[in-house]
mmCIF file of the N, C-alpha and C atoms, coordinates in Angstrom:
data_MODEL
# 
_entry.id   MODEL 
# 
loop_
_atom_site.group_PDB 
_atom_site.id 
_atom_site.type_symbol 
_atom_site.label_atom_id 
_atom_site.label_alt_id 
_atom_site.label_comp_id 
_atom_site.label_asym_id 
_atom_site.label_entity_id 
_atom_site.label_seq_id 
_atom_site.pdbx_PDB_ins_code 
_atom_site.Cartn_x 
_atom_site.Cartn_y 
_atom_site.Cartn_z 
_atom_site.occupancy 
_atom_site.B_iso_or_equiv 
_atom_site.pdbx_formal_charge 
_atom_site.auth_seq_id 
_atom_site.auth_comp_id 
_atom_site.auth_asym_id 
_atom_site.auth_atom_id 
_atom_site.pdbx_PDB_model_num 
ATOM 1   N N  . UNK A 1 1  ? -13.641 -27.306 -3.526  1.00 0.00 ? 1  UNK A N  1 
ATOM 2   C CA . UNK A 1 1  ? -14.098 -25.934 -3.375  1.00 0.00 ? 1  UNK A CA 1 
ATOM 3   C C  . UNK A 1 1  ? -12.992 -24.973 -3.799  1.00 0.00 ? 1  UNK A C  1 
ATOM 4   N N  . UNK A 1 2  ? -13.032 -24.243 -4.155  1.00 0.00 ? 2  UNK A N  1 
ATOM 5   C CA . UNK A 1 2  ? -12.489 -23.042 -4.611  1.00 0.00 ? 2  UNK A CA 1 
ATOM 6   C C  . UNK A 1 2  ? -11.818 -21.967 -3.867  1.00 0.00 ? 2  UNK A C  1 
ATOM 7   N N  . UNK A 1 3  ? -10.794 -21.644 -3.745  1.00 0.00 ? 3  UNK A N  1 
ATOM 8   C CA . UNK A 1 3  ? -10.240 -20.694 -2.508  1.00 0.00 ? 3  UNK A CA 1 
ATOM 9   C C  . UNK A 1 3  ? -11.029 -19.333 -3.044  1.00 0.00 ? 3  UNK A C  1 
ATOM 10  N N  . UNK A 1 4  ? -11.410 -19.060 -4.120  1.00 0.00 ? 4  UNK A N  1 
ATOM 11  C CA . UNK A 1 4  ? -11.668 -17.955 -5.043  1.00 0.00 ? 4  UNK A CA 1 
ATOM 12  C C  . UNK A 1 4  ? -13.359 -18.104 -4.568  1.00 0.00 ? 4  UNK A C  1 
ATOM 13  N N  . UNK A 1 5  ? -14.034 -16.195 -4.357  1.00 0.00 ? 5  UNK A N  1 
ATOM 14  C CA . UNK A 1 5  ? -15.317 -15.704 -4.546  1.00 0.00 ? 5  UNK A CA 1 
ATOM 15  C C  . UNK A 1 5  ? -15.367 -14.596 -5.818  1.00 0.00 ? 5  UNK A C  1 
ATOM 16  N N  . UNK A 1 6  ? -16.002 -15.125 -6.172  1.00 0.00 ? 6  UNK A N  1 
ATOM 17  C CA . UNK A 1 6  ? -16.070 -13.943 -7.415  1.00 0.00 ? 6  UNK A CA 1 
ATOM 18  C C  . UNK A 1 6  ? -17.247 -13.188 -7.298  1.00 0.00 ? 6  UNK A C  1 
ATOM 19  N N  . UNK A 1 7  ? -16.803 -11.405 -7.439  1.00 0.00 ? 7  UNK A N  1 
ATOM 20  C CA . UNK A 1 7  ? -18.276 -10.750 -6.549  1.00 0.00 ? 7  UNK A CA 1 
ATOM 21  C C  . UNK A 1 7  ? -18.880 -10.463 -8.502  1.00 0.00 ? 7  UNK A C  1 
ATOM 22  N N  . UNK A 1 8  ? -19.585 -9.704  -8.191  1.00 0.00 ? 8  UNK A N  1 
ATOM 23  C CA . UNK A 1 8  ? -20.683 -9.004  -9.513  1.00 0.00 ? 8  UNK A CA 1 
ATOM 24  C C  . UNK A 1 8  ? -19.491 -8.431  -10.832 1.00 0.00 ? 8  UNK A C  1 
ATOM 25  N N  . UNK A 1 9  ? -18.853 -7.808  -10.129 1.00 0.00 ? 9  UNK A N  1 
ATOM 26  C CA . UNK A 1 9  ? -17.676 -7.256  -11.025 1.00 0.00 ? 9  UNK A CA 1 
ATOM 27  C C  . UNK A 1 9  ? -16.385 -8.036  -11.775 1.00 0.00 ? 9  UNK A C  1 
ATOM 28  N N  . UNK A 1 10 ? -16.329 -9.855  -11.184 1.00 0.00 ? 10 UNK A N  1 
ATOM 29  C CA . UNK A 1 10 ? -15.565 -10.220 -11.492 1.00 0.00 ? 10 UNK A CA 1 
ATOM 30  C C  . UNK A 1 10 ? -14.452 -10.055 -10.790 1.00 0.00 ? 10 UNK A C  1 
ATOM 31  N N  . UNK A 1 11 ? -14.154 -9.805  -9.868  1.00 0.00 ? 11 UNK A N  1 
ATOM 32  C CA . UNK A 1 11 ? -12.884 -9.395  -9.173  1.00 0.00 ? 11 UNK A CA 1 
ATOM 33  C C  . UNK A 1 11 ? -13.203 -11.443 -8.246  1.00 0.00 ? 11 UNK A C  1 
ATOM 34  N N  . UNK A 1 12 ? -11.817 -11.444 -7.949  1.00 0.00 ? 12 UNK A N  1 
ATOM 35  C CA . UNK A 1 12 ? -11.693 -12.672 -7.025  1.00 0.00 ? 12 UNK A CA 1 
ATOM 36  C C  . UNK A 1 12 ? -11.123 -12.386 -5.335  1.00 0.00 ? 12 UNK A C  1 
ATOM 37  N N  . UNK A 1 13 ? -11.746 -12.424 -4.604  1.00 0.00 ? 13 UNK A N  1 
ATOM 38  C CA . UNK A 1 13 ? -11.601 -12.178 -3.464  1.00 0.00 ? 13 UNK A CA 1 
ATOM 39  C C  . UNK A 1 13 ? -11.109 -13.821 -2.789  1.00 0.00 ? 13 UNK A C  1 
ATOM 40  N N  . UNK A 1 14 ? -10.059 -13.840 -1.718  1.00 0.00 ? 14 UNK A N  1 
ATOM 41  C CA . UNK A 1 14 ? -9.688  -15.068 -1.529  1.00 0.00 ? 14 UNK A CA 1 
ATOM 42  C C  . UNK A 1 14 ? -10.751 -15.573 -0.005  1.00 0.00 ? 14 UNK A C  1 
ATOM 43  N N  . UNK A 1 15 ? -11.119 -16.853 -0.220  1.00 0.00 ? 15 UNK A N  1 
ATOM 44  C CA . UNK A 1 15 ? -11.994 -17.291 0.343   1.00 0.00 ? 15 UNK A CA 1 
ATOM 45  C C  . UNK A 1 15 ? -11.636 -17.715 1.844   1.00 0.00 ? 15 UNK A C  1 
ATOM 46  N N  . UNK A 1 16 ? -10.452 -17.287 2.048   1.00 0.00 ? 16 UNK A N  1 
ATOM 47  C CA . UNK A 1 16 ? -9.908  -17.666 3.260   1.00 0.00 ? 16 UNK A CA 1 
ATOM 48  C C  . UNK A 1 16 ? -9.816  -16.795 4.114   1.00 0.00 ? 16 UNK A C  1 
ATOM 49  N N  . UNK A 1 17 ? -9.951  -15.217 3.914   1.00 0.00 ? 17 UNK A N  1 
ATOM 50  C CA . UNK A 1 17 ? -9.781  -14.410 4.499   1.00 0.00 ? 17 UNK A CA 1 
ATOM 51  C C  . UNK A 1 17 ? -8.514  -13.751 4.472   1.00 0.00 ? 17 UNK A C  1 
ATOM 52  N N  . UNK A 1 18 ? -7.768  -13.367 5.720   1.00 0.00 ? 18 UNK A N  1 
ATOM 53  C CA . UNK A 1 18 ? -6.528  -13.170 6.543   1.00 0.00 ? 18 UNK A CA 1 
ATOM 54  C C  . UNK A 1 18 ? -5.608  -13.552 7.129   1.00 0.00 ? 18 UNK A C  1 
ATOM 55  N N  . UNK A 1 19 ? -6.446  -15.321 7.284   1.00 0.00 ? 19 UNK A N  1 
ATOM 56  C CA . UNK A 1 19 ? -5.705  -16.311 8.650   1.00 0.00 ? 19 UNK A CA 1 
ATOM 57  C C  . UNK A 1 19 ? -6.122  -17.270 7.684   1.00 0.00 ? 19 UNK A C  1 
ATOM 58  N N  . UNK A 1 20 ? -5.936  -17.791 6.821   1.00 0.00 ? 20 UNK A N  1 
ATOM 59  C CA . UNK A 1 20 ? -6.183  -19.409 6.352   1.00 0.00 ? 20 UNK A CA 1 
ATOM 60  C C  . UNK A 1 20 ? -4.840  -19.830 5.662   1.00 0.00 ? 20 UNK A C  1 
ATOM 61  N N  . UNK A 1 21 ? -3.547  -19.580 6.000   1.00 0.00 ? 21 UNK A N  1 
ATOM 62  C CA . UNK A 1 21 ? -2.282  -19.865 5.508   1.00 0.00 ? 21 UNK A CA 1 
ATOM 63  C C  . UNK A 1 21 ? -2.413  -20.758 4.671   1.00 0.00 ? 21 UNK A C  1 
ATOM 64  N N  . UNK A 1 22 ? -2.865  -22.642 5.123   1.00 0.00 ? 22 UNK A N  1 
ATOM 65  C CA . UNK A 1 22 ? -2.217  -23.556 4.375   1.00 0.00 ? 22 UNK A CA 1 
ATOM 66  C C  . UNK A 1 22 ? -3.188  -23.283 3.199   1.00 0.00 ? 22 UNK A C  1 
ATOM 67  N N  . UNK A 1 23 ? -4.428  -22.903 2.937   1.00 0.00 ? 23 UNK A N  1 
ATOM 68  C CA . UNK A 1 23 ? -5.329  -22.849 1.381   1.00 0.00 ? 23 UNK A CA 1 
ATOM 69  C C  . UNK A 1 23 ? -4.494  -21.288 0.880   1.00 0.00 ? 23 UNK A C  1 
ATOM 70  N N  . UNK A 1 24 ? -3.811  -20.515 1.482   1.00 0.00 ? 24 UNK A N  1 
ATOM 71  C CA . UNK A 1 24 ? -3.273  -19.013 0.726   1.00 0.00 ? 24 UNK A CA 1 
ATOM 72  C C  . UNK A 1 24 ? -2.072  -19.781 0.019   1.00 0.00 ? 24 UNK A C  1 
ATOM 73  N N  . UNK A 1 25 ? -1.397  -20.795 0.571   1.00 0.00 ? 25 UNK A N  1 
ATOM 74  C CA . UNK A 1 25 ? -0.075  -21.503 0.140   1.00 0.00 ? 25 UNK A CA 1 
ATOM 75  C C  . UNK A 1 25 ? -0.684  -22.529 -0.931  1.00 0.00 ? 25 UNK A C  1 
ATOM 76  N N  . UNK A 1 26 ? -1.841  -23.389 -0.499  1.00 0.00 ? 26 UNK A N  1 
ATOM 77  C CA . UNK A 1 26 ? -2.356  -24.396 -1.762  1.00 0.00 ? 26 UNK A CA 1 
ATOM 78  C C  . UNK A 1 26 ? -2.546  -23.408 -2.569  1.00 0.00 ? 26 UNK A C  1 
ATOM 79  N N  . UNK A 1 27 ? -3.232  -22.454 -2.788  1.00 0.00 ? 27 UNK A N  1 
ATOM 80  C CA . UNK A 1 27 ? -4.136  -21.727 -3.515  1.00 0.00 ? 27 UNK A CA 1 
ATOM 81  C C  . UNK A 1 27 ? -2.738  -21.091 -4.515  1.00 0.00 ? 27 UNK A C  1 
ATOM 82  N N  . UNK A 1 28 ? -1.928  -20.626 -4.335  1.00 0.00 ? 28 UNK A N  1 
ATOM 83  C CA . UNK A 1 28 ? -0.313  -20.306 -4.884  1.00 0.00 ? 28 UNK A CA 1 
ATOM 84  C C  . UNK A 1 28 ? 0.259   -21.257 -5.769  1.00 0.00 ? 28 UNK A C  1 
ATOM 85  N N  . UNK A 1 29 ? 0.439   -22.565 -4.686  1.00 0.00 ? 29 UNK A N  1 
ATOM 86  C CA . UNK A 1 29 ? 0.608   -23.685 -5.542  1.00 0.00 ? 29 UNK A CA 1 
ATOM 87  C C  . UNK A 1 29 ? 0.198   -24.138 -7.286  1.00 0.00 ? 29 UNK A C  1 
ATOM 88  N N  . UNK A 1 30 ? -1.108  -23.838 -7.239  1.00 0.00 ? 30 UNK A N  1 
ATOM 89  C CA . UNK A 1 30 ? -1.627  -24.097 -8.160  1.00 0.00 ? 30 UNK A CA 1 
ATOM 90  C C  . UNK A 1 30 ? -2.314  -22.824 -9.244  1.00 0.00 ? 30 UNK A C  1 
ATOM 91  N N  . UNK A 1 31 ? -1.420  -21.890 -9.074  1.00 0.00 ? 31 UNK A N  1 
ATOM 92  C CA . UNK A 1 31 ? -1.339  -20.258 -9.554  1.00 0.00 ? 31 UNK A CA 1 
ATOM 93  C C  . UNK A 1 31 ? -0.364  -19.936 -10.639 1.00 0.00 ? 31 UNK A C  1 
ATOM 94  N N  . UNK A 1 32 ? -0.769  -20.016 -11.789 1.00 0.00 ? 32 UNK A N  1 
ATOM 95  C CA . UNK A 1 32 ? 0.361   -20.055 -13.266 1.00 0.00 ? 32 UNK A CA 1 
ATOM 96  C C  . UNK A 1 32 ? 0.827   -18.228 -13.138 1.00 0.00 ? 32 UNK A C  1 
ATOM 97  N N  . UNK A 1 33 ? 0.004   -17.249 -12.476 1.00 0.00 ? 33 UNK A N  1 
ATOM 98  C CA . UNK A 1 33 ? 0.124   -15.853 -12.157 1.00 0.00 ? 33 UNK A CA 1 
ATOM 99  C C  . UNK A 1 33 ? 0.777   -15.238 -11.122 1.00 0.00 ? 33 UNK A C  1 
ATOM 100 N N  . UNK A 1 34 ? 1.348   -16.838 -10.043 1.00 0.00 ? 34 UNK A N  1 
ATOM 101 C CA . UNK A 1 34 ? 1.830   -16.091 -8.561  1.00 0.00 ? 34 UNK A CA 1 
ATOM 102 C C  . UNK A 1 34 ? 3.275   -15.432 -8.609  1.00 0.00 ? 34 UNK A C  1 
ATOM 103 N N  . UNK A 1 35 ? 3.627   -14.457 -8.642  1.00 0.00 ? 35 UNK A N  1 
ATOM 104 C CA . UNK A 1 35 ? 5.147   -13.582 -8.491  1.00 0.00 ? 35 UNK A CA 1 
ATOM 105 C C  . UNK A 1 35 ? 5.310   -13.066 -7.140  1.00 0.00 ? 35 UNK A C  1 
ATOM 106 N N  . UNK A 1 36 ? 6.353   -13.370 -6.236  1.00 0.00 ? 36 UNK A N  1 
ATOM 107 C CA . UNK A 1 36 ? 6.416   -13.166 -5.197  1.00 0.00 ? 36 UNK A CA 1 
ATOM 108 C C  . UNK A 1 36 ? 7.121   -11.586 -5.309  1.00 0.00 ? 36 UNK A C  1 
ATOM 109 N N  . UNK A 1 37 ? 6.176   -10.973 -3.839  1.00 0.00 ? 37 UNK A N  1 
ATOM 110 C CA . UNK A 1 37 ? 5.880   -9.641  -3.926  1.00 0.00 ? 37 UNK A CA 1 
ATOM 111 C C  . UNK A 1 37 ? 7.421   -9.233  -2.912  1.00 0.00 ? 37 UNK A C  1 
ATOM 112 N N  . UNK A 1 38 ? 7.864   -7.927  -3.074  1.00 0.00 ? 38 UNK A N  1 
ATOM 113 C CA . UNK A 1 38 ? 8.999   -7.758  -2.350  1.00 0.00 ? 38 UNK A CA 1 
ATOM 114 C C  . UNK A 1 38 ? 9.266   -8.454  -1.094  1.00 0.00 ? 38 UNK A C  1 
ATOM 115 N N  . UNK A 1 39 ? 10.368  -8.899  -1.039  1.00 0.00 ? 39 UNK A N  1 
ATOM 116 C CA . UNK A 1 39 ? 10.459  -9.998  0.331   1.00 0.00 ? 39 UNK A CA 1 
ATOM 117 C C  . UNK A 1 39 ? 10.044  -8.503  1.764   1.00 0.00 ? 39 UNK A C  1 
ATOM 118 N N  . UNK A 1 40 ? 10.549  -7.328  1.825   1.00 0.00 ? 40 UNK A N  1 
ATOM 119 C CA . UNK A 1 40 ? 9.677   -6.449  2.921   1.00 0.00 ? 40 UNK A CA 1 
ATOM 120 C C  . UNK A 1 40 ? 7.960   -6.776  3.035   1.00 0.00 ? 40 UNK A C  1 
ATOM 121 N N  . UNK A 1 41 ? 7.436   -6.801  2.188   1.00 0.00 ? 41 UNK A N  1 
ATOM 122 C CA . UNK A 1 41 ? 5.961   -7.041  1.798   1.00 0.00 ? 41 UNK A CA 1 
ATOM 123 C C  . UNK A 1 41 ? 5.437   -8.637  2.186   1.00 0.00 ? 41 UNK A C  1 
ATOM 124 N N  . UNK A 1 42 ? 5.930   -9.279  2.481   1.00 0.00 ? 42 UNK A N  1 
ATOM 125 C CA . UNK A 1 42 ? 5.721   -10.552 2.669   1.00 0.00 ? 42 UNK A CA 1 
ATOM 126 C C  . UNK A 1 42 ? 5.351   -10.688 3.793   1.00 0.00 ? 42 UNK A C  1 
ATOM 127 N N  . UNK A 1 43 ? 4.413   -11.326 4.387   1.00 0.00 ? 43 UNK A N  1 
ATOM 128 C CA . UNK A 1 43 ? 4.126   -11.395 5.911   1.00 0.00 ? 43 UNK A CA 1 
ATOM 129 C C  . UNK A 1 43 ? 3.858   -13.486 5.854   1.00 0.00 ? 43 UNK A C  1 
ATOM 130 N N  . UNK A 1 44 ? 4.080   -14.530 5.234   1.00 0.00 ? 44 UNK A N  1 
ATOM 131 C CA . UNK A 1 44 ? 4.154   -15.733 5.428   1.00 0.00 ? 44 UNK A CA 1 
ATOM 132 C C  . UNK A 1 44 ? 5.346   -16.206 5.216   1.00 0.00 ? 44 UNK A C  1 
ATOM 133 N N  . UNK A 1 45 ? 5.258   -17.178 6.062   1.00 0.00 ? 45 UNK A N  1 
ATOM 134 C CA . UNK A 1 45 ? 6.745   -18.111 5.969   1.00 0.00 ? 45 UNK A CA 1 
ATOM 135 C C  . UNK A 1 45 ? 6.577   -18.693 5.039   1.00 0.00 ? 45 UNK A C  1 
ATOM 136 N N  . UNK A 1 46 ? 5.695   -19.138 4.316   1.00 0.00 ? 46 UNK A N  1 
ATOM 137 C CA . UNK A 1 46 ? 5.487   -20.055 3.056   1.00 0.00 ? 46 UNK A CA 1 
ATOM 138 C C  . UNK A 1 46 ? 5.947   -19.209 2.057   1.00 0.00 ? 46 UNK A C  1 
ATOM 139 N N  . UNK A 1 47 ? 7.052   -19.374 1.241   1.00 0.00 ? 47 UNK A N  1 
ATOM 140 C CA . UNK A 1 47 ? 7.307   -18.247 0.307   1.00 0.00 ? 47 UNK A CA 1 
ATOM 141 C C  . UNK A 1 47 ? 6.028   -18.059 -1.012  1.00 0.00 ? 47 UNK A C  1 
ATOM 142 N N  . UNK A 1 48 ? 5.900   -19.361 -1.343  1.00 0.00 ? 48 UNK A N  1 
ATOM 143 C CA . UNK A 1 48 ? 4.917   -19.391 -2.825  1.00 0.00 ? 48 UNK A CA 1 
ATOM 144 C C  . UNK A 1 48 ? 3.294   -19.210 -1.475  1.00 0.00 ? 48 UNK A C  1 
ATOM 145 N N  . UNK A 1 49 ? 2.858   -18.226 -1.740  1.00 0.00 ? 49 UNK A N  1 
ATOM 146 C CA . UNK A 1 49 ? 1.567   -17.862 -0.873  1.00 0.00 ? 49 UNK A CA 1 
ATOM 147 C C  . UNK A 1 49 ? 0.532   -16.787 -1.032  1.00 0.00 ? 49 UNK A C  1 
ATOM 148 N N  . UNK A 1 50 ? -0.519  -16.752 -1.343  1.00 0.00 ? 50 UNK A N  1 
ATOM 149 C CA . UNK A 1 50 ? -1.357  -16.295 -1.715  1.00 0.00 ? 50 UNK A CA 1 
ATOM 150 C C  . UNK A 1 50 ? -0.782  -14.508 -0.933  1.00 0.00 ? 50 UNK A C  1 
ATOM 151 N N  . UNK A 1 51 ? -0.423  -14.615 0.188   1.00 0.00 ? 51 UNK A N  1 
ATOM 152 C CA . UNK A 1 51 ? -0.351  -13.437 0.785   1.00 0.00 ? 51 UNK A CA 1 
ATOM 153 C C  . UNK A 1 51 ? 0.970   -12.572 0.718   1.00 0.00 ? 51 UNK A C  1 
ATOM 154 N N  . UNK A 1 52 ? 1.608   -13.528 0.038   1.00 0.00 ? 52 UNK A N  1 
ATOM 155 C CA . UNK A 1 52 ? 3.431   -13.099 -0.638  1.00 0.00 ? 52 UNK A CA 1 
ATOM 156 C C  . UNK A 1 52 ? 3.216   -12.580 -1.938  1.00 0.00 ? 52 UNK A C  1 
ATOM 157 N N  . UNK A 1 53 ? 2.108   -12.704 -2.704  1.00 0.00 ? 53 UNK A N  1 
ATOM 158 C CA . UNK A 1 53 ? 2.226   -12.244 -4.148  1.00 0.00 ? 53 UNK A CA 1 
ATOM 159 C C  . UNK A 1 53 ? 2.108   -11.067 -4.457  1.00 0.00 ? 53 UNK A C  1 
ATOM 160 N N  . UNK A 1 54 ? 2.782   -10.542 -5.434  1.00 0.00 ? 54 UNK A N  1 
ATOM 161 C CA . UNK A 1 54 ? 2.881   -9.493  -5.546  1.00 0.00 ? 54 UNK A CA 1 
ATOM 162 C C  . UNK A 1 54 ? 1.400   -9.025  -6.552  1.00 0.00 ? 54 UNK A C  1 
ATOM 163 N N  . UNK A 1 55 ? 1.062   -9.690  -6.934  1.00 0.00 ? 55 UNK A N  1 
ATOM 164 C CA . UNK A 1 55 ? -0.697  -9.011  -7.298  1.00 0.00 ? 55 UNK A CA 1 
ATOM 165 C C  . UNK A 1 55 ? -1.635  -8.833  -6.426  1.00 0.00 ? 55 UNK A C  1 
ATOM 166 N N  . UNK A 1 56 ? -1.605  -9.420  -4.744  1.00 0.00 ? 56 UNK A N  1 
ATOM 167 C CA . UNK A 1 56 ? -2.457  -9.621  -3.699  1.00 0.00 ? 56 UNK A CA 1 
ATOM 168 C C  . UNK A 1 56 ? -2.671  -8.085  -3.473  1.00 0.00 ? 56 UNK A C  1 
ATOM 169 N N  . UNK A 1 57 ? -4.005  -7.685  -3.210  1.00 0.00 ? 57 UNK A N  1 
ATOM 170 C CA . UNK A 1 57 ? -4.236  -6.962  -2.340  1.00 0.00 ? 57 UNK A CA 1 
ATOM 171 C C  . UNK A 1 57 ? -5.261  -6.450  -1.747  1.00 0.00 ? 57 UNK A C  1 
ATOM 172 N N  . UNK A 1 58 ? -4.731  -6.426  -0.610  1.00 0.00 ? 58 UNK A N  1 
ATOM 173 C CA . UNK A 1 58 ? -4.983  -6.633  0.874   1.00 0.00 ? 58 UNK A CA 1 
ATOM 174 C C  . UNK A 1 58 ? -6.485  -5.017  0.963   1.00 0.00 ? 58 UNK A C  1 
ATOM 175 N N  . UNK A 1 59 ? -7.688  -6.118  1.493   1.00 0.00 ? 59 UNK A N  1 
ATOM 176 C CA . UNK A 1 59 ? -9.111  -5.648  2.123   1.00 0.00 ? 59 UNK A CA 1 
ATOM 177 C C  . UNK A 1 59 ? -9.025  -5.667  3.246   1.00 0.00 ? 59 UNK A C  1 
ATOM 178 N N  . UNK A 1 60 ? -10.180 -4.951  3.856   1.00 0.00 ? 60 UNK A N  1 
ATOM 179 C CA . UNK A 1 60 ? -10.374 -5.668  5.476   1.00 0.00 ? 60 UNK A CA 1 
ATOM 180 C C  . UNK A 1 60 ? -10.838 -6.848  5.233   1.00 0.00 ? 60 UNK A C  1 
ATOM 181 N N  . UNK A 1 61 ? -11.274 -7.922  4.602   1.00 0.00 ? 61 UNK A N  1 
ATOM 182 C CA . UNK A 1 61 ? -11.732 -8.845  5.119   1.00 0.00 ? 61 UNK A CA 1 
ATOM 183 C C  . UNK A 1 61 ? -10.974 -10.060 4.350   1.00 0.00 ? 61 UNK A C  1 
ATOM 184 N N  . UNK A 1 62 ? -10.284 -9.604  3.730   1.00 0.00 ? 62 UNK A N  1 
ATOM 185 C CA . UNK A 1 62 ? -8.922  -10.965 2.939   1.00 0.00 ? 62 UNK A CA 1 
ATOM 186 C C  . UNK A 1 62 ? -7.894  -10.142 2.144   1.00 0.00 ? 62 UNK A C  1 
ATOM 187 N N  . UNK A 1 63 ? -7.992  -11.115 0.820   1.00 0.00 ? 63 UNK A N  1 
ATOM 188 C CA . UNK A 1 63 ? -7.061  -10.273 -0.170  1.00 0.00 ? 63 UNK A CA 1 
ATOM 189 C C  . UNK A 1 63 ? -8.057  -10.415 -0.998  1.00 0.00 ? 63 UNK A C  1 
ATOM 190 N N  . UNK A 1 64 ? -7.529  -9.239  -2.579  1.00 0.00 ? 64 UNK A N  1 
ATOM 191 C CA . UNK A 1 64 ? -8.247  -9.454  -3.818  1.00 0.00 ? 64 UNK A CA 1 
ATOM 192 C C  . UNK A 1 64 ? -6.990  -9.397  -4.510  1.00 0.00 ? 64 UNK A C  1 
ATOM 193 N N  . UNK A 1 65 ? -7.404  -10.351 -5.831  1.00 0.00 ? 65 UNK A N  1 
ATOM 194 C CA . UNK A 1 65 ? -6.336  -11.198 -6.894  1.00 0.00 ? 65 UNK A CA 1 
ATOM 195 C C  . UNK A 1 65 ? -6.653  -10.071 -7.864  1.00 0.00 ? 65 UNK A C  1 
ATOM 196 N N  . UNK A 1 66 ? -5.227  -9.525  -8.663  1.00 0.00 ? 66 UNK A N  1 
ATOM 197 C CA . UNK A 1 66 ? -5.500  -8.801  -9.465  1.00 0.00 ? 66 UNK A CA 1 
ATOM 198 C C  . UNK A 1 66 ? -5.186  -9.725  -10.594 1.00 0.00 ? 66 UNK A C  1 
ATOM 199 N N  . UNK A 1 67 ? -4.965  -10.878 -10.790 1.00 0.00 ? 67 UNK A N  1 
ATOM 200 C CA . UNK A 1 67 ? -4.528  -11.613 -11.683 1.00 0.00 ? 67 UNK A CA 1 
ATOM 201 C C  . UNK A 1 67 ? -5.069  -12.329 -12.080 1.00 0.00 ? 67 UNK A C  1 
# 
């Protein structure tokens, strides 16, 4: 399955929400686009992480990938 929802517009919203760390860290892992976002901006201990990147950003209900 796909950590990625893709709405009408093409945008990728992450499928984990807010709280799904270890798929925000797999999901990074396997991300040729992930650049970690200012270490202030970082809210995971996992450095390579869906929620550390500096393209993430943050909805109420997850993140969206600008990448």
């Amino acid at each position: 399955m796909s950590p990625w929802l893709i709405n009408e517009n093409g945008e990728k919203h992450f499928a984990g929400g807010t709280a799904d760390w270890a798929l925000a860290a797999a999901a990074a892992q396997r991300c040729n686009g992930f650049v970690p976002d200012d270490e202030d901006e970082q809210v995971s201990d996992e450095p390579r992480s869906c929620y550390n990147c500096r393209y993430r950003r943050w909805q109420p209900d997850g993140i969206l990938c600008l990448k």
